[in-house]
N, C-alpha and C positions, 0 to 999 in steps of 0.2 A: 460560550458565546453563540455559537450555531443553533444549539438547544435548546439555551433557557433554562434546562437544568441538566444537573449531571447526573437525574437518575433515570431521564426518561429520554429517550432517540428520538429526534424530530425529522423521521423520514419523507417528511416532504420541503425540506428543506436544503437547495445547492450545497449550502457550507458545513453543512451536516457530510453527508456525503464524497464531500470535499476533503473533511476530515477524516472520517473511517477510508477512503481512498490511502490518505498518506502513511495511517496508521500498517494500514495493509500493504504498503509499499516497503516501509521500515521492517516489519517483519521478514518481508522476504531478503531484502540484505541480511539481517542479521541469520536468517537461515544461511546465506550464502558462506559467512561466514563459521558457521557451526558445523555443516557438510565440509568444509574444506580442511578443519581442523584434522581431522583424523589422519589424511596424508601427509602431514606438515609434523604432526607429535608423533603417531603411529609409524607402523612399517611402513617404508617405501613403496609395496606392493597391495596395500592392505585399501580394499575399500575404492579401487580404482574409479568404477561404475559411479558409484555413491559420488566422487568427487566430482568427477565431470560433468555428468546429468544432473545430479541432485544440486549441485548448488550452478550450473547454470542457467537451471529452470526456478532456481528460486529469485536467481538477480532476474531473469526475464520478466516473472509474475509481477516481480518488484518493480521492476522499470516500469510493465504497462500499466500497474495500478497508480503509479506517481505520476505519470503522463496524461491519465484520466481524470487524475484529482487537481492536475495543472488546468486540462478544458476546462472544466468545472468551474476552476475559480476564474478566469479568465472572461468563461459569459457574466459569472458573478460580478466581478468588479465591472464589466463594461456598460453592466446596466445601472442606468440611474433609479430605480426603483427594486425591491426586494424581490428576487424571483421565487416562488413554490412551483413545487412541482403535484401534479393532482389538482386537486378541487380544496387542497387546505390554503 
């Protein structure tokens, strides 16, 4: 829908954007997810560093990218006309 197709990026466009934003959002949960596992199945000791930072920098990345892709759609929907971004 943002694109027009699904083999080419239509980088001047909000919901383009919008999109790879939430995509990039969803990965860093599931990273969050994936670093935390090793404390949870693993030795209790094992991987401390990894747990704490690594997966609270990946919900972090993950929050601000969903938070991003929230503005995004927000100018989107408020404008009554299609916004590009650039000269397209």
């Amino acid at each position: 829908e943002a694109a027009g197709s699904w083999m080419k990026p239509d980088f001047n466009s909000i919901g383009w954007w919008a999109s790879f934003l939430n995509f990039i959002g969803g990965i860093g949960f599931f990273l969050y997810a994936v670093l935390s596992l090793p404390g949870v199945v693993g030795d209790p000791g094992c991987c401390d560093d990894l747990n704490k930072w690594g997966a609270a920098m990946a919900t972090f990345w993950g929050s601000c990218a969903f938070w991003v892709a929230g503005l995004l759609q927000w100018i989107e929907f408020s404008s009554e006309h299609p916004i590009t971004l650039g000269g397209g």
